[in-house]
Structure formats: structure tokens, C-alpha cells
Phi, psi and omega in degrees: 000170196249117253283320179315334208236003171285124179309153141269166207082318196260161183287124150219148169300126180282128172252300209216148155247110176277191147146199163256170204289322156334305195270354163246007178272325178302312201284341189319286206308336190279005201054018181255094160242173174302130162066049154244136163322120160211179183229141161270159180247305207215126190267114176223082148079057193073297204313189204205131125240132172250156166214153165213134189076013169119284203289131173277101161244162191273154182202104204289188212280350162292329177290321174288327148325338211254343208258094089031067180239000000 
């Protein structure tokens, strides 16, 4: 399912990142890859804070469509 549709609080594993190869060497550069841990903190109209490896980002809601747990 796709990181929008993700509880907050709770852990899930990045199975897949779609996209074009631009939008995933960003998130790449950003520490969001496959079969990394992450949370949502916060939900706004979609858009996402997330945190993963410790750090909290931000992500609106195309991107987080794209995120794959």
C-alpha cells in the first residue's frame, strides 16, 4: 500500500519505490530506500512527516504516493 495510507505511529518496511528514475535517486539521496524502516509522525491534507533512520521528512503527498510499505 502506499506510505498515504500508512497508520501514524506505527513501523513499516519500504517494500518498493516507484516512479521515474529522477524521483527515486531523490528519495534515495533523502535515505528513503527499500527495506528501510519508517513512520509516519504527521499527516496534513496527505502531505507526510515522516521519519526514518532517526531523521524527520517531509513529503508531500506525490511523493509519498510513490513509497511503497
Amino acid at each position: 500500500m502506499p506510505l498515504t495510507f500508512a497508520q501514524m505511529s506505527k513501523e513499516y518496511v519500504i517494500v518498493k519505490i516507484t516512479g521515474q528514475d529522477k524521483i527515486r535517486t531523490h528519495l534515495r539521496n533523502l535515505g528513503i530506500m527499500e527495506n528501510e524502516t519508517v513512520s509516519v509522525v504527521q499527516s496534513i491534507r496527505g502531505n507526510l512527516i515522516v521519519e526514518i533512520k532517526g531523521v524527520r521528512i517531509a513529503l508531500d503527498k506525490s511523493l509519498a504516493n510513490r513509497i511503497m510499505v
